[in-house]
ROVODO-650217 format. One line per 3 residues: number of its first residue (from 1); their letters; for each residue x, z, y of C-alpha. Coordinates in steps of 0.2 Angstrom, whole numbers, plus 5000, padded with zeros to 4 digits. Each point is the difference from the previous one (the first is absolute). Last residue first. Layout:
BEGIN
NUM) a) X Z Y  ...
END
This chain:
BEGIN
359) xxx) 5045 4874 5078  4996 4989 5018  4983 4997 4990
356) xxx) 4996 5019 5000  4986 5005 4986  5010 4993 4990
353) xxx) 4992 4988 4986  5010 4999 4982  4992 4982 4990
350) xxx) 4992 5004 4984  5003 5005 4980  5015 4992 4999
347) xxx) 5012 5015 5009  5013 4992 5010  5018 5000 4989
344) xxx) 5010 5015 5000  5012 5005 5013  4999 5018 4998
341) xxx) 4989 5002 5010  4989 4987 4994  5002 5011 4983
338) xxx) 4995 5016 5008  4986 4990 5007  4994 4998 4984
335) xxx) 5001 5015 4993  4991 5007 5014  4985 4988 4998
332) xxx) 4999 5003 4983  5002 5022 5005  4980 5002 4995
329) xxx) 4997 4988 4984  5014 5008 4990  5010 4989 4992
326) xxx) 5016 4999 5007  5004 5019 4999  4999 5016 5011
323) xxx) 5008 5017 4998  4990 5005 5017  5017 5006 5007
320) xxx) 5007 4985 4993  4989 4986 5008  5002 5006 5017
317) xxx) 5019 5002 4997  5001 4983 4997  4990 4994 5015
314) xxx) 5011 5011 5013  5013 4993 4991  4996 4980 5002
311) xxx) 4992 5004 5018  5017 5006 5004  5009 4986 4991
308) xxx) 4989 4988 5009  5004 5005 5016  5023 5000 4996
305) xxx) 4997 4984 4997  5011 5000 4983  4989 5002 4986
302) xxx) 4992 5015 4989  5013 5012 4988  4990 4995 4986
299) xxx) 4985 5009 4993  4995 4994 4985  4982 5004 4994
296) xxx) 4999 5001 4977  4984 4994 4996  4999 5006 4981
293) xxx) 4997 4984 4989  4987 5003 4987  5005 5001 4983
290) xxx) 4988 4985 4989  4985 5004 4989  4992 4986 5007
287) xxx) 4998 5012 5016  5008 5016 5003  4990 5013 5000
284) xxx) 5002 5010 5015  5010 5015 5008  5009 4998 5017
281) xxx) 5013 5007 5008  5010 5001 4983  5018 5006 5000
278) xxx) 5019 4995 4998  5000 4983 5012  4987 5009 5012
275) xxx) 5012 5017 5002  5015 4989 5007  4991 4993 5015
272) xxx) 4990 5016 5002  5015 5010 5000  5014 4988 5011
269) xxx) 4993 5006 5017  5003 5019 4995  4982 5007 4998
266) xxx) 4987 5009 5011  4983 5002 4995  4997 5016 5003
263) xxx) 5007 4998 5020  5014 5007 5006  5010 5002 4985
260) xxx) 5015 5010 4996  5016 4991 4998  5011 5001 4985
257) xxx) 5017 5005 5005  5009 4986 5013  5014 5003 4993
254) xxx) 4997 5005 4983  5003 5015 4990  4983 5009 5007
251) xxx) 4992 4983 4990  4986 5011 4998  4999 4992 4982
248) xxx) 5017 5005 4998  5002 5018 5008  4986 5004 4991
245) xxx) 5008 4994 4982  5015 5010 5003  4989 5016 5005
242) xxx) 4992 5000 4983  5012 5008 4992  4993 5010 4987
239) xxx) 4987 4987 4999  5012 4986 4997  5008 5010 4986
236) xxx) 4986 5006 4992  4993 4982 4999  5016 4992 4993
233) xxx) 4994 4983 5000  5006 4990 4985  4983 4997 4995
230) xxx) 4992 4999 5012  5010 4985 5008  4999 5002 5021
227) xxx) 4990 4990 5010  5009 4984 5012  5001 5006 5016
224) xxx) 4985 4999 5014  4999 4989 5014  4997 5010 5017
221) xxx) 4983 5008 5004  5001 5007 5017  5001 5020 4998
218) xxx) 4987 5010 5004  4997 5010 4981  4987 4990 4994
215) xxx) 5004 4985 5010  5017 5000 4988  4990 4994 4982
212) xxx) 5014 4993 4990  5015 5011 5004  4988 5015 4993
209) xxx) 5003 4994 4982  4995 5012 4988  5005 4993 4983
206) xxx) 4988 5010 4985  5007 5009 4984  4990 5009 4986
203) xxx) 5007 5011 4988  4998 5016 5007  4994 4996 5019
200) xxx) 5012 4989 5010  5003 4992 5018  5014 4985 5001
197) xxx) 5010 4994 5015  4999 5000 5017  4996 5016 5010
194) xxx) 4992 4996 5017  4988 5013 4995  5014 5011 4999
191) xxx) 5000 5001 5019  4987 5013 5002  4986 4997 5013
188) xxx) 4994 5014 5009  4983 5008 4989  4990 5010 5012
185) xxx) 5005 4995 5017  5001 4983 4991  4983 4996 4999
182) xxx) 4996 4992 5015  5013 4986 4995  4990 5000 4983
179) xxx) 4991 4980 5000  5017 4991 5002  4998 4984 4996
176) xxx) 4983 4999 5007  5004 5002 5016  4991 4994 5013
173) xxx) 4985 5005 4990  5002 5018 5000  4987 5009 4991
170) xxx) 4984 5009 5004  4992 4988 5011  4985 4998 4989
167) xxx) 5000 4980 5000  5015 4998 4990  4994 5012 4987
164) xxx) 4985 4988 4996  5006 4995 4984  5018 4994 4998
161) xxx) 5005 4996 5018  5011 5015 5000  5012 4993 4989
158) xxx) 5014 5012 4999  4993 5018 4999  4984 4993 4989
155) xxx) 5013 4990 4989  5010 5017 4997  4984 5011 4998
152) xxx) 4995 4990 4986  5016 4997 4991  5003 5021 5001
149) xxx) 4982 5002 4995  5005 4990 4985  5014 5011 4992
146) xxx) 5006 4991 4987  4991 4989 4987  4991 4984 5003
143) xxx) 4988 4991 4988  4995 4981 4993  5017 4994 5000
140) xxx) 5001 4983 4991  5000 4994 5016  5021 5006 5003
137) xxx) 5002 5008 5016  4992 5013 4993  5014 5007 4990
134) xxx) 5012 5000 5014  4986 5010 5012  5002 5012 4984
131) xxx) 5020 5004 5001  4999 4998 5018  4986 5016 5000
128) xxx) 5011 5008 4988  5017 5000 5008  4992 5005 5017
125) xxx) 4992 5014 4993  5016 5008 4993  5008 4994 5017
122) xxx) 4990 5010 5007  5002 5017 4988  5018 4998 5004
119) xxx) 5005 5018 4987  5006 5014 5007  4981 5006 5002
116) xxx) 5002 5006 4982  5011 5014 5006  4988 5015 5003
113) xxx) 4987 4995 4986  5014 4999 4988  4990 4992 4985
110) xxx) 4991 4986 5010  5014 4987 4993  4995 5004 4984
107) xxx) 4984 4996 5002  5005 4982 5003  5003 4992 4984
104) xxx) 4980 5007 4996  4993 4985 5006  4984 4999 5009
101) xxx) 4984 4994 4995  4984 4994 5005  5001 4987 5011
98) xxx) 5008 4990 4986  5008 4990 5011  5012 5009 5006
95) xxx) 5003 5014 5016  5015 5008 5004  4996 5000 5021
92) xxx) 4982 5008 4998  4989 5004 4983  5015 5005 4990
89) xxx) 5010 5009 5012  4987 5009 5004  4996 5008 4983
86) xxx) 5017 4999 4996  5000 5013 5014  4986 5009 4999
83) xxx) 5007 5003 4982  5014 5008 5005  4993 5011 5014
80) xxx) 4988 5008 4989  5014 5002 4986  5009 5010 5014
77) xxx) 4984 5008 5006  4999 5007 4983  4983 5014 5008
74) xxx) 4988 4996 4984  4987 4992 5010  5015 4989 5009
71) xxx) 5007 4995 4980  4982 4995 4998  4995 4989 5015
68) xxx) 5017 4990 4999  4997 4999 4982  4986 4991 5002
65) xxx) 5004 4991 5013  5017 4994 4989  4987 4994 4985
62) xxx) 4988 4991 5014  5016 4991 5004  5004 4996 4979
59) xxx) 5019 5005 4995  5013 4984 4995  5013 4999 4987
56) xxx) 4988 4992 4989  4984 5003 4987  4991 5007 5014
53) xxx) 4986 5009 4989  5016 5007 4989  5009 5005 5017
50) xxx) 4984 5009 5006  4997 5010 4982  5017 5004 4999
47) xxx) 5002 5009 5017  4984 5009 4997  5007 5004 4984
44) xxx) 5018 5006 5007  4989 5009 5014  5004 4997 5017
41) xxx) 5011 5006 5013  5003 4986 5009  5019 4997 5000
38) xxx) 5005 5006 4982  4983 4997 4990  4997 4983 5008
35) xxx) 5020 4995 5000  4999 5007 4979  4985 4987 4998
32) xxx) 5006 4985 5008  5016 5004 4996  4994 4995 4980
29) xxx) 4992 4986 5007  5016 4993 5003  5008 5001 5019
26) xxx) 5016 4987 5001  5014 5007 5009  5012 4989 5012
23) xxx) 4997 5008 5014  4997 4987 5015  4995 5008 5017
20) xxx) 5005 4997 5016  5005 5017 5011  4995 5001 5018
17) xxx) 4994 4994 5013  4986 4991 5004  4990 5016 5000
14) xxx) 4981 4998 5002  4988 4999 5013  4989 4987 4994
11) xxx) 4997 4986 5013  5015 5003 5009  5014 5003 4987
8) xxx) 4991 4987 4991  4999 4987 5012  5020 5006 5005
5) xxx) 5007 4997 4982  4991 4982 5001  4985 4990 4995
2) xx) 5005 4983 5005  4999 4986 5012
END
């Protein structure tokens, strides 16, 4: 699972479309104070005296209220608008850890007010939400940037046992995978979220990989490709074309294409098997500072009488919709009757009763 295009098309309502941006200008403080004067409207001293407090390329968020509140008094809607703007961008999708700030890099952007919605605001806060859950994966971490109200409403669309949300009967339970079905009257589903490749915002470069997380977009998961090299990846390229990468992760060039699922959980029958020798079902410690083993279930084709084989498959696909593994207490039994089906040995733990004799 993942936070995709379509989340943030749903949850925030802005454009996944569009153009990715990566100018290759650096803003010194000197643009600091000539953008402030340009685009704003302000004073050259008032500009000077906010970019000497700053010391950066960056303009403070109670500075741009402020200047939002001034330019409207004096009737420059334009600057108004502008610095609404980076105002908003900096407390929402564009958001960094200093809580504070914003940089100024992205005021130019803002400088044609009729054209700057061009640009693919979504993936914009797409690229800087994966760029910060990236940094927090590590537990020297001690904040996260981005826009966290997009995290937050993500996990309460897609885990609806989290608190007592479950409970309310305000969200669909029976499928979790795909929380905005009711919401596409409003926002239809748009096929470059099955876009493969890599996202962008000025310098800074994220894989999105939709051929990962399938169930979000009702297809069966199927086993993913091997990701692409950023650093030879041609990110305006793939994006300009994008359609060549939906055709492969929808499989549309294969025959059968990919199918869709009928259930959330639905997966090809050689997913799980292959997903639990490249992933971590569970997380400990291992002990004696030694790698823990990852139970790895093998499903072979089951035995000859033709009885057994169905109780073998009917078994084996029990275990795989609930993405099951040896050691959990609760499918035990299963497991071992899987493995008497197959023609394993009789479990040691106790003799098996019927509660036929003539079986």
């Amino acid at each position: 699972m993942t936070i995709t295009l379509d989340d943030v098309s749903r949850l925030l309502h802005v454009p996944i479309r569009g153009e990715l941006v990566d100018p290759d200008v650096d803003v010194t403080d000197y643009d600091v104070i000539h953008l402030a004067v340009e685009l704003f409207g302000v004073s050259l001293s008032d500009a000077t005296t906010e970019a000497s407090a700053v010391r950066g390329p960056y303009y403070k968020l109670d500075w741009l209220k402020q200047v939002f509140e001034q330019q409207r008094a004096a009737n420059n809607f334009t600057g108004a608008m502008r610095a609404y703007m980076m105002l908003l961008l900096g407390c929402t999708i564009l958001a960094d850890k200093t809580f504070t700030l914003v940089e100024a890099k992205y005021l130019p952007l803002l400088r044609d007010l009729n054209t700057c919605g061009r640009y693919c605001w979504g993936a914009a806060a797409l690229v800087t939400l994966y760029r910060y859950l990236g940094d927090a994966s590590f537990y020297s971490c001690k904040q996260l940037g981005g826009y966290a109200s997009l995290l937050q409403c993500w996990i309460h669309e897609y885990f609806p046992t989290v608190g007592e949300r479950g409970t309310s009967g305000l969200c669909g339970i029976d499928s979790p995978m795909r929380p905005f079905e009711d919401h596409r009257v409003h926002r239809p589903f748009d096929d470059i979220c099955l876009y493969r490749g890599g996202l962008k915002w000025y310098s800074t470069v994220v894989l999105y990989l939709p051929d990962r997380c399938m169930r979000q977009f009702g297809y069966r998961q199927y086993i993913p490709t091997a990701p692409p090299n950023v650093d030879t990846l041609d990110v305006d390229v793939e994006w300009a074309t994008y359609m060549q990468s939906v055709l492969q992760v929808s499989r549309s060039h294969d025959d059968p294409p990919a199918a869709f699922a009928t259930m959330p959980y639905e997966t090809d029958d050689d997913y799980l098997p292959w997903y639990y020798t490249v992933s971590h079902p569970r997380i400990r410690a291992p002990q004696d500072d030694q790698p823990m083993e990852v139970p790895v279930p093998v499903y072979d084709e089951g035995p000859s009488d033709p009885r057994l084989s169905y109780i073998s498959h009917e078994l084996h696909h029990y275990l795989q919709r609930h993405q099951a593994v040896p050691e959990d207490e609760q499918f035990l039994e299963i497991f071992r009757a899987l493995r008497l089906a197959q023609g394993g040995p009789l479990p040691r733990e106790g003799p098996i009763t019927y509660d036929n004799e003539s079986d």
